[in-house]
ZAVOKE-431568 format. One line per 2 residues: number of its first residue (from 1); their letters; for each residue x, y, z of C-alpha. Coordinates in steps of 0.001 Angstrom, whole numbers, plus 500000, padded with zeros to 6 digits. Example, Ala and Ser with C-alpha at 12.3 -4.5 7.8 and 13.67 -1.06 7.14 Angstrom:
2
1	as	512300:495500:507800; 513670:498940:507140
***
This chain:
311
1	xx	500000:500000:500000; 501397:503899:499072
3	xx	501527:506131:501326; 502671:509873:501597
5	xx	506249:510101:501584; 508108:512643:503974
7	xx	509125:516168:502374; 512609:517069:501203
9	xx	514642:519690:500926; 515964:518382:497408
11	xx	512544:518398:495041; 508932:518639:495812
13	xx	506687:515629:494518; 503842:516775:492023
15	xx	500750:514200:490857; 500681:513691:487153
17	xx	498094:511324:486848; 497314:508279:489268
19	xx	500072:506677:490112; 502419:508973:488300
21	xx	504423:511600:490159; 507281:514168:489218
23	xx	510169:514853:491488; 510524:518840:490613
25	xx	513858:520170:491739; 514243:522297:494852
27	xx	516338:525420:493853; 519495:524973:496320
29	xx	519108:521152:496855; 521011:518463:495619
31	xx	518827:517004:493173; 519187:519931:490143
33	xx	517364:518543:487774; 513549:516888:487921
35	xx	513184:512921:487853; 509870:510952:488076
37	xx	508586:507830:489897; 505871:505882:487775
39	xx	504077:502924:489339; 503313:500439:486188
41	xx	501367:497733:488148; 503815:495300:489731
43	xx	506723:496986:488794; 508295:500853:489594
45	xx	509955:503020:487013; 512169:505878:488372
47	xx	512840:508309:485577; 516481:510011:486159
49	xx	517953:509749:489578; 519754:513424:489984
51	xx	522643:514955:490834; 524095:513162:494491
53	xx	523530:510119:496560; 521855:512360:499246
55	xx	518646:513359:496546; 518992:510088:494982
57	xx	518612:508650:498752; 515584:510524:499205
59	xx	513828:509934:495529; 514292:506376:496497
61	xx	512072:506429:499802; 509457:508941:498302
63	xx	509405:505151:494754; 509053:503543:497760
65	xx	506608:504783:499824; 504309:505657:496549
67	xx	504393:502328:494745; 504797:500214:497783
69	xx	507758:498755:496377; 511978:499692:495837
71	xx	512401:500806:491972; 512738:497701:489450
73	xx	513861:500183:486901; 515773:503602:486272
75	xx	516222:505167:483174; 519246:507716:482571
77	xx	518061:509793:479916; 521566:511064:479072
79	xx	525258:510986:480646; 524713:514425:482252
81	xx	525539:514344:486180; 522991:515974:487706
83	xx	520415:512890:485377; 522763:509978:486918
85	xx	524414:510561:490251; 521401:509348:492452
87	xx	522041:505764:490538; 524338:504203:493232
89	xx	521928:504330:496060; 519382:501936:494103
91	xx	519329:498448:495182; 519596:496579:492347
93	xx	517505:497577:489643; 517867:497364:485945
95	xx	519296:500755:484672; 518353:501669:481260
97	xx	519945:503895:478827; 521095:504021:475276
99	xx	524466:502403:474222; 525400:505550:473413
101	xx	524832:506991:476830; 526397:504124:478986
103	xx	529562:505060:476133; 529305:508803:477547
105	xx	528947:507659:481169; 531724:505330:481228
107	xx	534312:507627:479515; 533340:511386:479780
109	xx	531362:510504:483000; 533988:508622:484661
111	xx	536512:511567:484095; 534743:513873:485644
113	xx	534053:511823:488768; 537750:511245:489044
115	xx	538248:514952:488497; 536467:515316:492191
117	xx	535502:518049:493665; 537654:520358:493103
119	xx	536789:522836:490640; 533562:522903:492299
121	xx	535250:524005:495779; 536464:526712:493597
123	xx	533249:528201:492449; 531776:528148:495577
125	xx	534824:530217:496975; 534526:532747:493732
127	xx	530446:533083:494281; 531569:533688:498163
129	xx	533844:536478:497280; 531261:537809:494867
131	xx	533450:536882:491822; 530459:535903:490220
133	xx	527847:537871:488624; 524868:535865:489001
135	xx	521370:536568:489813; 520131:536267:493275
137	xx	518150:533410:491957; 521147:532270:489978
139	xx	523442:531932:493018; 521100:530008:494924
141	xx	521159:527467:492645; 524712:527533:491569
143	xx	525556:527165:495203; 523400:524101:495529
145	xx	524480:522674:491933; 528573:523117:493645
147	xx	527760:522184:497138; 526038:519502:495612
149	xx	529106:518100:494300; 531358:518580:496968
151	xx	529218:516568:499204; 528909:513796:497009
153	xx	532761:513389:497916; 534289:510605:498673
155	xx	531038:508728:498974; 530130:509143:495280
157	xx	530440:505956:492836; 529623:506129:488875
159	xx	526946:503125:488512; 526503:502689:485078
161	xx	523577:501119:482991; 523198:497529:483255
163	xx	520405:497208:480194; 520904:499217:476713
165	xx	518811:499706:474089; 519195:501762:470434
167	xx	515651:503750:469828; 513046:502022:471464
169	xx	512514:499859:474434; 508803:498780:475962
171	xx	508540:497860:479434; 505002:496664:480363
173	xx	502963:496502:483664; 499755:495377:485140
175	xx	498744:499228:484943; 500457:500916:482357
177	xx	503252:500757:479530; 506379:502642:479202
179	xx	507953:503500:475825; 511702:504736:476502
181	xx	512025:506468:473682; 515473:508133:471702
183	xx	515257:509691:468441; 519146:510747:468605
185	xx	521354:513551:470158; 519512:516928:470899
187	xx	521063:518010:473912; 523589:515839:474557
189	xx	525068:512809:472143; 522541:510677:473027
191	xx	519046:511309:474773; 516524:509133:475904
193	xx	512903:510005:476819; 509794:508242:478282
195	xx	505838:508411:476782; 503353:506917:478988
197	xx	500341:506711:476030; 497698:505585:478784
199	xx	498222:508734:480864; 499667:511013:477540
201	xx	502803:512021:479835; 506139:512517:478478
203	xx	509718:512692:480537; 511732:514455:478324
205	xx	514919:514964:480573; 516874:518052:478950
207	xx	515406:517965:475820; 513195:520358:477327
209	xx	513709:523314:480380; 510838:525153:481849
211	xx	512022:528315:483189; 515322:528116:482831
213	xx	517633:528397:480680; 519130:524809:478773
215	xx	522420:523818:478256; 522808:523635:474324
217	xx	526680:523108:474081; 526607:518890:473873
219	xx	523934:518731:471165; 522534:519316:467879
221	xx	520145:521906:468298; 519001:521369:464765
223	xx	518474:518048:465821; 516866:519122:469296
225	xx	514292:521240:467511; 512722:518095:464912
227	xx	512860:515681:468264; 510831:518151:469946
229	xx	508506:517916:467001; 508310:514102:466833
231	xx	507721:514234:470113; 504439:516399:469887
233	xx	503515:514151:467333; 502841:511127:469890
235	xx	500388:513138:471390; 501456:513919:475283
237	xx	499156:516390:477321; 501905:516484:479592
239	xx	505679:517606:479574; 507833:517100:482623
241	xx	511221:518612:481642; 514769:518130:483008
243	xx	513917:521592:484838; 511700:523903:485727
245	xx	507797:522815:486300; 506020:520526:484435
247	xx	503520:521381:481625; 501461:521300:478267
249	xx	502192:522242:474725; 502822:525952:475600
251	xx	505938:524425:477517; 507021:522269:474619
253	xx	506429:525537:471798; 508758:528016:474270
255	xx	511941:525310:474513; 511243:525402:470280
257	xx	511331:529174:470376; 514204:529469:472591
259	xx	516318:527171:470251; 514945:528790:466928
261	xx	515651:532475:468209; 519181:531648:469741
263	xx	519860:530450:465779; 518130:533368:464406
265	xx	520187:535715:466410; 523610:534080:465871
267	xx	522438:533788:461939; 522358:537742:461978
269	xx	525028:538570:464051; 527119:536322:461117
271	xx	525713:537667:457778; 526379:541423:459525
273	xx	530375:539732:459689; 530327:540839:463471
275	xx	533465:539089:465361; 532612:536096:468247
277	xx	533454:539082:470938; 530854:540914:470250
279	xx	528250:538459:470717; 528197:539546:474125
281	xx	526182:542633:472882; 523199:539930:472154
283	xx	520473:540725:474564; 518347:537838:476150
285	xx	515111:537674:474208; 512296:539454:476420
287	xx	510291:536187:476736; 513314:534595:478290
289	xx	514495:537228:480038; 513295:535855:483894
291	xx	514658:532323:482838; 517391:531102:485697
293	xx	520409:529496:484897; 520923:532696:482759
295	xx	524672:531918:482385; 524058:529476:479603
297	xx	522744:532185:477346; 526085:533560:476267
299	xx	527174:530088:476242; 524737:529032:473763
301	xx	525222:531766:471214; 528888:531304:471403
303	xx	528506:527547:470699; 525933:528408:467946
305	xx	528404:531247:466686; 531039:528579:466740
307	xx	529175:525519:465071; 528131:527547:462000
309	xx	531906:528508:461524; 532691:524792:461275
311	x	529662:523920:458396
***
């Protein structure tokens, strides 16, 4: 039998349709980015397991206590750390994830793990000394995102993905059926999300942000923006992105205007033959303007700025 699980301090739990609950983020915890806990009818699905042990700890009690039963599967939707982290603390479950994202895990990912925590020590002495011009909202989670890290030292081990798949992978229950889902790179090499067609949900991980700014450096934008489209095409009524709140087509239609108008700007500032320095002159749109995370917008265009050099 479920039952309510106790609050934390890492993501707040949000009903998506019977048996189907988001795990939104808490700006300043140690989750970062949103995962999901589905109960399929004999069997639980935990969609991305953040960024530490500590929120992947408590995502694990709140599978537990809803579904009445520890997680029988996790999907990864990509190598990103703040999708993967929470893995370890999982007893024993199959972990599912493209071949090419157990590839990114197990190289890219296992560098930066053996990196430690370093750099991240670093940051959180430059935001201290105000070396860092961030938002208030910005620093709040930037200092969660680093302390984050840091506290996931020495305790942290990579746990990779035990079950891989190439585009499609069904995973039935007495309840409901899960379709993990990739259609290729977007945001990162290799991206995997999850349609539930009896409840029209989707988990898109960070091929979508809500509200924040997305990280468009380890993609194909181009790419991103048809995904996005295939995806609308199966139908969902509900989005829960990688982060930032869940929601309906409007949601979906913003990420595909954020993407679009990044291009469009970059496209401009390159027929007018103006040098990559000046991109910094390239004002946020006004739509996007209260999005967090706002340090990935200069990042973007200079990635964008960059890629179209190399066609």
């Amino acid at each position: 039998m479920s039952a309510t699980p106790r609050p934390s301090r890492h993501f707040r739990l949000q009903e998506l349709a019977s048996g189907v609950h988001a795990a939104v983020a808490v700006d300043g915890g140690f989750a970062l980015s949103n995962s999901a806990i589905v109960d399929l009818g004999g069997a639980t699905l935990v969609f991305d397991t953040g960024l530490t042990p500590r929120s992947g700890t408590a995502l694990a009690h709140a599978a537990r206590r809803l579904t009445g039963r520890p997680a029988d599967y996790l999907v990864n939707s990509h190598w990103h750390h703040d999708h993967v982290r929470g893995n370890q603390v999982f007893a024993n479950p199959r972990i599912i994830a493209t071949t090419e994202t157990w590839e990114q895990m197990r190289t890219r990912g296992a560098e930066e793990v053996a990196a430690g925590p370093q750099e991240a020590k670093e940051e959180l002495r430059k935001l201290a000394a105000g070396e860092l011009p961030m938002t208030r909202s910005d620093r709040l989670l930037y200092r969660g995102w680093m302390q984050g890290i840091v506290d996931s030292f020495p305790r942290l081990t990579l746990t990779l993905p035990n079950l891989t798949y190439r585009s499609e992978l069904v995973v039935r229950g007495t309840r409901r059926t899960a379709r993990i889902l990739s259609y290729g790179g977007g945001h990162s090499p290799s991206d995997t999300f999850v349609f539930l067609p009896d409840d029209r949900v989707a988990f898109l991980g960070d091929l979508l942000s809500n509200g924040y700014h997305p990280f468009l450096g380890d993609g194909d934008p181009d790419l991103l923006v048809k995904i996005l489209d295939r995806i609308a095409a199966l139908g969902p009524r509900t989005y829960l992105p990688g982060h930032g709140a869940p929601g309906g087509s409007r949601v979906l239609a913003a990420m595909r205007e954020y993407v679009t108008t990044a291009q469009h700007q970059v496209a401009r500032h390159r027929r007018a033959h103006r040098p990559l320095k000046e991109l910094a002159e390239i004002a946020v749109p006004e739509r996007f303007r209260d999005w967090k995370f706002s340090m990935f917008y200069p990042e973007t265009l200079k990635f964008l700025y960059e890629r179209a050099g190399r066609r």
